[in-house]
C-alpha positions in Angstrom: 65.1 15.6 -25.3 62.6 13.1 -24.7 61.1 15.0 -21.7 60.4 18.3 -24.1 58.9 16.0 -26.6 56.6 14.3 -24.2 55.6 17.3 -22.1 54.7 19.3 -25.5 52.8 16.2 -26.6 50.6 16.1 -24.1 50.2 19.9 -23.7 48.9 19.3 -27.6 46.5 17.0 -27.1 45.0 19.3 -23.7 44.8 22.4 -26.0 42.7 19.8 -28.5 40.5 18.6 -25.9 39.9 22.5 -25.0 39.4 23.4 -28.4 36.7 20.6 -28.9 34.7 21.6 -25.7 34.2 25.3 -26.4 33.4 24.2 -30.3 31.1 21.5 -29.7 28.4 23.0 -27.2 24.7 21.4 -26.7 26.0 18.2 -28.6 26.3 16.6 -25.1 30.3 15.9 -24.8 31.6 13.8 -22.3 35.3 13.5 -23.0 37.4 12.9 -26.4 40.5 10.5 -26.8 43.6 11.1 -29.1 45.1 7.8 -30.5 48.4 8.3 -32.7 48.2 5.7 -35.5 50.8 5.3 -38.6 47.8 6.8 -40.7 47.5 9.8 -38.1 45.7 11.4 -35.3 42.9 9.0 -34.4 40.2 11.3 -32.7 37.7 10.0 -30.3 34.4 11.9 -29.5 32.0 10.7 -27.2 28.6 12.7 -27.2 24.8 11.8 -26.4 23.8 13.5 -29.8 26.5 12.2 -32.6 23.9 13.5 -35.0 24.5 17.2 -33.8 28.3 16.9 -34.4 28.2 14.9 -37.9 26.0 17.4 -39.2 24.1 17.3 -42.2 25.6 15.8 -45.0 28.5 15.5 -42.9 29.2 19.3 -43.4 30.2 19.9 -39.7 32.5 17.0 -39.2 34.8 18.1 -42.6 34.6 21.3 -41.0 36.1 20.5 -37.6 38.8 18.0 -39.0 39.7 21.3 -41.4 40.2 23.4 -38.3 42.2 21.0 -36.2 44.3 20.6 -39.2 45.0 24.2 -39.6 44.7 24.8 -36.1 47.2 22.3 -34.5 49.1 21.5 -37.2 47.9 17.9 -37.9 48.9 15.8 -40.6 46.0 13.7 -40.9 43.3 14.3 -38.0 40.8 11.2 -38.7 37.8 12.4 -35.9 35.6 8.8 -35.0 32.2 10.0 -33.2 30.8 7.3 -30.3 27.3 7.9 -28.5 26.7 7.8 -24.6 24.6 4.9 -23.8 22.7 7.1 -20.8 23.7 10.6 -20.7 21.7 11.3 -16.8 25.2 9.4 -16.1 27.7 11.4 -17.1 28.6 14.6 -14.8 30.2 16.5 -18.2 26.8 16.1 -19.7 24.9 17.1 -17.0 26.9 19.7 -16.6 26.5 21.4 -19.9 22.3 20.6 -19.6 22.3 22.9 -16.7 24.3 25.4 -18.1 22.3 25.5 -21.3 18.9 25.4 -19.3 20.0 28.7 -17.1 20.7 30.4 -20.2 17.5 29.4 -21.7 15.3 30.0 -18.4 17.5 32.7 -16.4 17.9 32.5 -12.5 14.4 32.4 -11.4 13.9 28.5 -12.0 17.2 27.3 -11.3 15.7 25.1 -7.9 13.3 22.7 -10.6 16.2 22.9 -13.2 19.1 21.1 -10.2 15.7 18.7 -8.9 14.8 17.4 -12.3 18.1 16.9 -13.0 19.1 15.2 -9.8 15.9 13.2 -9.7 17.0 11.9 -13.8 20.3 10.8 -12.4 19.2 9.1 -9.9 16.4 7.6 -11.9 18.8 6.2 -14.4 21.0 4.3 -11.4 23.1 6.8 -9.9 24.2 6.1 -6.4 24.6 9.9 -5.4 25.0 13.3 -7.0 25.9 16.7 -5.9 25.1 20.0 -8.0 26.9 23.0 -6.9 25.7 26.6 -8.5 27.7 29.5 -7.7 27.2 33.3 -8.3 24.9 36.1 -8.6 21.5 33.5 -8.1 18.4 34.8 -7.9 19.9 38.1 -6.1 22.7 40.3 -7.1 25.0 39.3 -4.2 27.1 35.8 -5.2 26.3 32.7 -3.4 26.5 28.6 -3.8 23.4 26.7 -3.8 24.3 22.9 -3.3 22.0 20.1 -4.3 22.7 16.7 -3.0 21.2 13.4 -2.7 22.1 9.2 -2.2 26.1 8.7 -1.2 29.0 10.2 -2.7 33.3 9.8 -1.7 34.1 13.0 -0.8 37.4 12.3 0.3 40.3 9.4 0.1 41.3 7.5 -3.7 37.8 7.0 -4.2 36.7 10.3 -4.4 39.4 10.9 -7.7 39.4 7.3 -9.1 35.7 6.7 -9.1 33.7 9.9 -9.0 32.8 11.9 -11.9 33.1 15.3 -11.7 32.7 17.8 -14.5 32.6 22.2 -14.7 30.4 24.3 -16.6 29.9 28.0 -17.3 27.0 30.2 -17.9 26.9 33.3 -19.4 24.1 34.8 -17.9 23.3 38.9 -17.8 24.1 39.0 -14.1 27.5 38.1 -14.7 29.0 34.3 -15.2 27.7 31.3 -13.4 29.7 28.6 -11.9 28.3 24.5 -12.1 30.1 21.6 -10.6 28.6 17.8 -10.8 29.9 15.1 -9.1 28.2 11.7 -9.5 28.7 8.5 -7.8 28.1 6.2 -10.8 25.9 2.8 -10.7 27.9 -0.5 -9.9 31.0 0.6 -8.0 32.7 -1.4 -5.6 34.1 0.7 -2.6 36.5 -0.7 -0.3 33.7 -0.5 2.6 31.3 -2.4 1.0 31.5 -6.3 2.4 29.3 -8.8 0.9 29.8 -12.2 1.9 29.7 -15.3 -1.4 26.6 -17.5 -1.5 29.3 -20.3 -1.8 30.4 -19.8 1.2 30.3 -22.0 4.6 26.8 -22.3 6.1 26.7 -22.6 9.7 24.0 -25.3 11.0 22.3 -24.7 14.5 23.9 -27.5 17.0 21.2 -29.3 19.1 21.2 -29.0 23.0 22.2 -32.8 23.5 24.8 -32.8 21.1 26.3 -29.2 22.3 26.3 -31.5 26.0 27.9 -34.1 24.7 30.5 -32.0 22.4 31.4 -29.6 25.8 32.1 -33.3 27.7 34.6 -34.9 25.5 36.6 -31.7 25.7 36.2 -31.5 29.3 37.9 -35.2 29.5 40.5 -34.4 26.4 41.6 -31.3 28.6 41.3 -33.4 31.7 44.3 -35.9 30.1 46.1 -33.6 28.6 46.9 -32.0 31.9 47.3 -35.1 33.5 50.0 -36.1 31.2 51.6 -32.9 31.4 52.0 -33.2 35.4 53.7 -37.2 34.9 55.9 -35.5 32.5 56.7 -32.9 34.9 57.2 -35.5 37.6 59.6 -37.5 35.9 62.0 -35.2 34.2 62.1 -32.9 38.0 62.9 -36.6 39.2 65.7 -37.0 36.8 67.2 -33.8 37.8 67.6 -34.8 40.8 69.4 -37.9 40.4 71.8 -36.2 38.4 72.6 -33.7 41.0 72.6 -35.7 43.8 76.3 -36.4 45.1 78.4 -40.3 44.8 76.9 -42.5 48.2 79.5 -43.3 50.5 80.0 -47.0 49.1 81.2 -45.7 45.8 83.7 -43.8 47.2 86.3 -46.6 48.6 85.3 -48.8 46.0 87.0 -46.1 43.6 89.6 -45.6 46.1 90.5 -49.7 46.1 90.2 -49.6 42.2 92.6 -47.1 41.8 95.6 -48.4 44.6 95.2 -52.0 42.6 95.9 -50.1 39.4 99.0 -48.8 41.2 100.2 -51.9 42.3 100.3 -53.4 39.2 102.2 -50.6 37.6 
C-alpha cells in the first residue's frame, strides 16, 4: 500500500533525525534534511561548528555515514555538512548552549547563563525570545524560571509558522533539567504590521480660499441637482394625472354620433 510505504518513510527519516541529535552534541545542530536521489540518501546537516562534525581527517564523518548505514539500513547515505550564518538565531542552537553551560556551571549561575544568552539574541536581531528552565533550580523542589524580552506570537498561525522553538535536556546531579526557546526571528512580516509605500498618494494641504471656493461650487451643483429633481417630479406627477383623469363631456357624443353613422351605413 502506498499509505504503509509513506508512513514508514517518514517514520525513517524522524528516527534519523533523532539519531543525529543525540550523536552530534556541542556541534551546534539546528536541523538536518533527507533528500532521496538516484545515487542515494542525500543528508543535510546544518551546524554552527562543521569542523566539530567533519572531524579530523574526516574520521568522524566516515564514521557517522558507517553507522547510519548499518543502523538504518541505507544503501548509500552521502551526509553534506552546511554552517549557520549566526547561530544567537537559531532556538535549537541556543538551546543546546544552555544545556551545555548548566552542565558545565551547575544551577547556581543559571540567571547570567539565560541574560547573556538573551541579551546575544537580541544583539544579533532577534525581535523577541523566551527561555523557559524547568526543574529542581537552585533548590531541590521543581520549578520554571521564564526569561523573556522584545515581542513574540504566542498564539494564532504565527506562533507555529514563524516562531522557532527548540527543547533541550540537561543531565544535571539534581535530577534532569527541562529548556524551551522560542525566538521571534529578524525580518518577519506579521499580519498586524501596516506600513504604508513611499510610492504612494501624498496628500497636499488645501488653502483657506480655495477650500471656500471648492465648498461653493458644491453648494450650487447640489443646489441644481435638486432643482432638477423637483421639475422632474412635477412633470411626470402631472402626466399621471392626465392619464387618469376621465373622457370630458364633449368627447362623449362625438363618439356616440361616430358610432350611429357607422350604423347607418351598414
Amino acid at each position: 500500500m502506498i499509505e504503509r510505504d509513506f508512513i514508514s518513510r517518514m517514520k525513517k527519516e524522524f528516527q534519523i533525525k533523532e539519531y543525529l541529535r543525540e550523536n552530534l552534541k556541542g556541534v551546534g545542530l539546528s536541523h538536518s534534511k533527507i533528500q532521496r536521489t538516484p545515487l542515494g540518501e542525500k543528508i543535510v546537516i546544518y551546524a554552527s561548528r562543521p569542523g566539530l562534525v567533519i572531524g579530523g581527517g574526516g574520521a568522524n564523518i566516515k564514521k557517522l555515514t558507517e553507522d547510519l548505514k548499518n543502523e538504518f539500513s541505507l544503501e548509500n547515505p552521502q551526509i553534506e555538512i552546511s554552517e549557520i550564518q549566526n547561530e544567537n538565531l537559531v532556538a535549537a542552537a541556543i538551546a543546546e548552549k544552555i544545556a551545555i553551560s548548566l552542565e558545565k556551571y551547575g544551577t547556581m549561575r543559571f540567571k547570567g547563563i539565560g541574560h547573556k544568552v538573551m541579551t546575544d539574541a537580541l544583539a544579533a536581531g532577534a525581535l523577541g525570545i523566551e527561555i523557559l528552565i524547568s526543574g529542581k533550580i537552585p533548590s531541590a523542589r521543581a520549578k520554571t524560571w521564564r526569561f523573556y524580552q522584545g515581542y513574540i506570537k504566542k498564539c494564532g498561525d504565527a506562533a507555529v509558522s514563524i516562531v522557532d522553538t527548540a527543547y533541550a535536556i540537561a543531565n544535571l546531579k539534581s535530577g534532569i533539567v527541562g529548556i524551551k526557546v522560542s525566538i521571534m526571528p529578524p525580518g518577519v512580516r506579521l499580519p498586524d504590521d501596516i506600513r504604508f509605500r513611499p510610492d504612494a498618494a501624498t496628500v497636499e494641504e488645501v488653502k483657506e480660499e480655495e477650500s471656500k471656493e471648492a465648498e461653493a461650487e458644491i453648494k450650487t451643483a447640489v443646489e441644481e441637482t435638486k432643482e432638477t429633481s423637483k421639475e422632474d417630479k412635477t412633470k411626470k406627477k402631472a402626466a399621471k394625472k392626465k392619464a387618469e383623469e376621465p373622457e370630458s363631456k364633449e368627447a362623449k357624443p362625438k363618439k356616440a354620433r361616430a358610432a350611429k353613422k357607422k350604423e347607418g351605413k351598414e
